[in-house]
Residue, then its C-alpha position, 0 to 999 in steps of 0.5 A: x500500500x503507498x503512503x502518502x504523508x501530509x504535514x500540517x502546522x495546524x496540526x498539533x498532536x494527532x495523527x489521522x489516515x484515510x484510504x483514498x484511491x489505494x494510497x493511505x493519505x496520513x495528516x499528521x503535525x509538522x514536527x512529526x519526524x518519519x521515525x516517529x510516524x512510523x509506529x503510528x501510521x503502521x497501527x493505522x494500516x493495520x487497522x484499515x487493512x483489518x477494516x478492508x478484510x471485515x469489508x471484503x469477506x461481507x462482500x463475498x458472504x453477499x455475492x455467495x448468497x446472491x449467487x445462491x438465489x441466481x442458481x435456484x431461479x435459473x439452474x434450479x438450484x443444481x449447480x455447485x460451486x467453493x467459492x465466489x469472491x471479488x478479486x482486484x486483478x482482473x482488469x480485462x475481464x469481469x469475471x472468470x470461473x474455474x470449473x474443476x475447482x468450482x471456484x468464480x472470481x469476479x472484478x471488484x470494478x463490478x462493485x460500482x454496477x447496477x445490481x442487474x448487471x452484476x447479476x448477469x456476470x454471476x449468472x455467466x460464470x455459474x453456467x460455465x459450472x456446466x458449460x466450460x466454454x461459450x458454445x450455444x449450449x453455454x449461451x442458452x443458459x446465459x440466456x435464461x437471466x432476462x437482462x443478458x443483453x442489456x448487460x453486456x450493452x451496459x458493459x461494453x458501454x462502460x469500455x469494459x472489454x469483454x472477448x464474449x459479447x460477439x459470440x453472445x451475438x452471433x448464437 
């Protein structure tokens, strides 16, 4: 995590940090030398690393229960999966699923959309549970969520790339 230390004259004793943009802005009084932040500012990251951990693991408990419900509505309730979280790597894709593993990975920049279109992502990796390509086969059970097409335009308005979209198109 970067860090970036503000100093400050105002500022007579205390020292604050905040997260902003995935670099720890710290405010902290002019006189402070960096030996004597150092301690501070590492019990502050802890404690927001702690927070963003808490933050992440009720995102992931949300997605595995939203996942839950997309399966019941369109796979009946069939499919099986270990585990569905967001991820920060993914940055060409919205999401990818493991099959053998059972394991779905999806973008955390799918944090910042509508619920119907992230619903679609889920609903495409969970088909990839039974269909591990994009065959027509694949894109019929895509199609079973109602906003399938919405979303992709929603996506690829966004200028999220996604290789799949022209396939959905052509079946």
């Amino acid at each position: 995590m970067d860090i970036h230390i503000t100093r400050s004259k105002r500022r007579k004793k205390t020292v604050s940090a905040r997260l902003v943009n995935g670099v720890l802005e710290v405010q902290a009084p002019a006189h402070a030398t960096d030996a004597e932040l150092a301690p501070i500012i590492e019990q502050l990251r802890g404690k927001l690393e702690h927070k963003l951990e808490r933050e992440r693991q009720k995102a992931d408990r949300s997605l595995m229960e939203r996942a839950q419900e997309l399966n019941r509505r369109y796979f009946n309730g069939k499919l099986r999966w270990t585990a569905i979280r967001y991820v920060s790597n993914q940055n060409k894709r919205f999401g990818s699923c493991t099959p053998d593993r059972g394991t779905i990975r999806l973008s955390n920049r799918l944090e910042q959309v509508p619920d119907w279109v992230r619903d679609y992502v889920i609903v495409h990796e969970l088909a990839h549970l039974q269909e591990p390509n994009h065959s027509a086969r694949f894109w019929q059970l895509v199609r079973r969520y109602p906003k399938t097409e919405r979303a992709i335009g929603f996506l690829m308005a966004l200028g999220y790339e996604d290789e799949d979209a022209d396939q959905a198109n052509a079946t």
